[in-house]
N, C-alpha and C positions, 0 to 999 in steps of 0.2 A: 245877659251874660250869665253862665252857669258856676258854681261855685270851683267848678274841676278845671273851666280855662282860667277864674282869676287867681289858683294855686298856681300856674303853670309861670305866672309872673310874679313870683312871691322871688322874693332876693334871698329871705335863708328860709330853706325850704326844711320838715321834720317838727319834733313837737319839742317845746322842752319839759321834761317831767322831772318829778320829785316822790320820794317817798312819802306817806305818812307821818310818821315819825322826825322825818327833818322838821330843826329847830326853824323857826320863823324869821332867827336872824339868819343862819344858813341859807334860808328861800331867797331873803331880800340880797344877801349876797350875790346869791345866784341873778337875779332880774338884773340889780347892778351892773356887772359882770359881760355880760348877755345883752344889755340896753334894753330890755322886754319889757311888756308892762304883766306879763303874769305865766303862771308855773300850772300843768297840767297833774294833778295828784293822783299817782294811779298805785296799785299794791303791786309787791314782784311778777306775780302773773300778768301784768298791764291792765288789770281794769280799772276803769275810770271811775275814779272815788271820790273827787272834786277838781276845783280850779281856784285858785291864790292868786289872787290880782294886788298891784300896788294899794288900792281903794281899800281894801280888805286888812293890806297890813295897817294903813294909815288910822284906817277906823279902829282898830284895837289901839294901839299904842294912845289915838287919844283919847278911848275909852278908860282904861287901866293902867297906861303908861308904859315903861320899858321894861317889866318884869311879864308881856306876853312874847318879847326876843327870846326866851328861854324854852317857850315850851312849843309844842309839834305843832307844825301845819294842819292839821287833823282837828287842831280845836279851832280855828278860827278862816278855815274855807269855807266856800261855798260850798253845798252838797246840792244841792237843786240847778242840775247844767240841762238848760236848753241844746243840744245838737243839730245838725243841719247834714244834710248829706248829699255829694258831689255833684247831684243832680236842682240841687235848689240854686234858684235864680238871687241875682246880686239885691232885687226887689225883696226878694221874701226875707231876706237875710239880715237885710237894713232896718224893716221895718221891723222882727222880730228883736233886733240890738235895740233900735231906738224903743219900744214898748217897754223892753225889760231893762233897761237902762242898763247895760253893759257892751263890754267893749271888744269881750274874746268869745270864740264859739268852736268847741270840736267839730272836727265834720266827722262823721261817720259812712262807713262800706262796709257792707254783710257785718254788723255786730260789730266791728275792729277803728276805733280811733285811728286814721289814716293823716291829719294834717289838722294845726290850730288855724282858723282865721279871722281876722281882727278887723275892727270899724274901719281903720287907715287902710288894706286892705280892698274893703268894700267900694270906700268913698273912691279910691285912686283908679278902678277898674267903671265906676260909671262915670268919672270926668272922662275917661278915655271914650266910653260909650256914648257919650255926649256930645263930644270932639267929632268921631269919626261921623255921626247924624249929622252934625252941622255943617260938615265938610260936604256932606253928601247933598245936603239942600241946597244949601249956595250951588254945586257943580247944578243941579237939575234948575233952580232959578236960571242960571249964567248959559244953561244949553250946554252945559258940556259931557 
C-alpha cells in the first residue's frame, strides 16, 4: 500500500502547523486541543523548518523544567525531518519510523508539504493489508 491510498483513509485529513516563534506552551496547547501528538513548524511562506512532537516538549521541560513553556518552538524542535512522498510504500515508511524512532513523517509532492503521517496511520493501513491477504488465502484454500 502506497503512502497516497493510506492518506485517503486519514480521518482529519490537512497538516497542523505552527510558527516559529510560538511559545511551547501555545504549541502544547495547540496538540492538547487537536488530541495530536505533534506540530509541523513551518515560516509564513510554508517552509518546512521543523516538527514539535509531544517527546520533544516532554524532553525539555524535564531537562530545564517549566521556564522552556515560555520560549519559541524554534529552540527546542526537531530540525532534521526525514520526508516520505505519496509514492512510498506503507513498508518503506514503517521501517524508516521504526530506524529513526519517530512517530510523525511529512509527505512531500514537487517540493510542497501535502499531508502529515503518523506510525498509527501506518500500523492501521497494514492490519487492514493483512486482513484482506488472509481473507484472500482462506477464500483460495476453501475454493472459493
Amino acid at each position: 500500500m502506497q503512502v497516497h491510498q493510506i492518506l485517503k483513509s486519514k480521518l482529519v485529513p490537512g497538516v497542523a502547523t505552527v510558527m516559529p516563534d510560538t511559545t511551547v506552551a501555545q504549541a502544547a496547547a495547540e496538540l492538547a486541543a487537536r488530541r495530536i501528538g505533534s506540530l509541523v513548524v513551518s515560516d509564513a511562506s510554508g517552509t518546512l523548518e521543523g516538527i514539535l512532537s509531544e517527546r520533544d516538549i516532554v524532553r525539555e521541560v524535564g531537562r530545564r523544567g517549566s521556564e522552556v513553556l515560555g520560549q519559541p518552538v524554534a529552540a527546542i524542535m526537531t530540525r532534521t525531518i526525514q520526508t516520505c512522498t505519496l509514492e512510498d510504500t506503507a513498508h518503506q515508511v514503517l521501517a524508516r519510523m521504526t530506524e529513526g524512532r519517530f512517530r510523525h513523517m511529512p509527505v512531500m509532492d514537487k517540493g510542497r508539504m501535502v499531508a502529515l503521517i503518523s506510525i498509527g496511520d501506518v500500523v492501521k493501513a497494514r492490519l487492514s493489508e493483512l486482513s484482506m491477504e488472509k481473507d484472500a488465502l482462506e477464500g483460495m484454500i476453501m475454493g472459493f
